[in-house]
C-alpha positions in Angstrom: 57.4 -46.8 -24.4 56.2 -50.5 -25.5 52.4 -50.6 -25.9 50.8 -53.0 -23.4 47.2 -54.6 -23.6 44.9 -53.2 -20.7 41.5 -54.0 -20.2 39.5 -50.8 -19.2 36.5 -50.9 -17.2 33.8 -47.8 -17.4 31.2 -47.9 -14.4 27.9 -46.3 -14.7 25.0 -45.2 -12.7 21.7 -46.9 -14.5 20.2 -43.3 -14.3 23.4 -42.3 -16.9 23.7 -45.6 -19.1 22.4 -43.7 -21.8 24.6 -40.9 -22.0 27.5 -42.8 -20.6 26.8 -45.3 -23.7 26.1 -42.2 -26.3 29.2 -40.1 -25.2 31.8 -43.4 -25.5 30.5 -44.2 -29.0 30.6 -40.6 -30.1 34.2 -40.7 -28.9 35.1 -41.3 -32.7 34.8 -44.5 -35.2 35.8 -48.0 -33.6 34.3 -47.2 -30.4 31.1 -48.6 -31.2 32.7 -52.1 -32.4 35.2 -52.1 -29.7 33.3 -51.6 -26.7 30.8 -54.4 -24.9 28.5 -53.3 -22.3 27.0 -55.0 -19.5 24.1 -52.9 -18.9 21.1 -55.0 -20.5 21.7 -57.4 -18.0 22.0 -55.3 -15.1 25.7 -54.8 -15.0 26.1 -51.0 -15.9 29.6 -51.4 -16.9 31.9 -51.1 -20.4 35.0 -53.0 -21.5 36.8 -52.6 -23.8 40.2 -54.1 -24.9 43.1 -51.3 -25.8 46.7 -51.0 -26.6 48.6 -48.2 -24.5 51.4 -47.2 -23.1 50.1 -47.4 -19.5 46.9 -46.9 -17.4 46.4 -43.8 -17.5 47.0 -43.3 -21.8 44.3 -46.1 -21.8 42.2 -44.2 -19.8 42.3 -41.3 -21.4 42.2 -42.5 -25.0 39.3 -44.2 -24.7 36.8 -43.2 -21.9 34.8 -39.5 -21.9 36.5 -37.1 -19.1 32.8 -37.7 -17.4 33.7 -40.8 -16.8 37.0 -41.3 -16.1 37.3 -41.1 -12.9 35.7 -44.1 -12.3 37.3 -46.0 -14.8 40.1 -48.7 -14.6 42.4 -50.3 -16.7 43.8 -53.5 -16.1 46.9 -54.4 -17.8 47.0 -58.0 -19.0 49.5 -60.4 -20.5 49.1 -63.9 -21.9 51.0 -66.7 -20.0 52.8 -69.5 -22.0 52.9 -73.4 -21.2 56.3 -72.8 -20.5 55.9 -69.7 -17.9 53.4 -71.5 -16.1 55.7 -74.7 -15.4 58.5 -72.5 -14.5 56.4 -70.6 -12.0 55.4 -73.8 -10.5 58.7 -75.2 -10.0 59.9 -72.0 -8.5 56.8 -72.3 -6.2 57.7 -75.9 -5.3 61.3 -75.0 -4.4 59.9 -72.2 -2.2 57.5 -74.4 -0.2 59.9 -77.0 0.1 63.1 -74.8 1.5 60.1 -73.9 4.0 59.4 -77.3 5.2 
């Protein structure tokens, strides 16, 4: 299967930040440069970018069985100049075929 990019997101209780943050970055090396947390400014979150074969790979390659349940992973593609204006035109033909 073709790797994809997902975003995965890792909730956390405040009253757990420290082990959620501990037991990610004890995960293995790269964790600690690959994850971002939200937590110092009140958003008791991680992210971190991955490449996977689908959600559930990227959840389970990168975020501790603790905390997987909550997490999510958001698959994510980059859109070209050219996608974008052929998206619009097809949106234009649909609203005017409504009209």
């Amino acid at each position: 299967m073709a790797r994809a990019r997902f975003l995965v997101v890792v909730p956390h209780d405040p009253e757990g930040c420290l082990e959620a943050i501990d037991a990610t970055l004890n995960q293995g090396p790269g964790f600690q440069e690959a994850y971002e947390w939200g937590c110092f400014v009140g958003n008791h979150t991680g992210y971190v970018f991955v490449r996977a074969g689908g959600a559930e790979e990227a959840i389970n390659d990168y975020v501790p069985p603790f905390l997987r349940s909550g997490a999510t992973a958001l698959r994510l593609r980059q859109v070209s100049a050219r996608e974008l204006h052929e998206m619009l035109d097809r949106e234009e033909e649909r609203r005017e075929a409504r009209s």
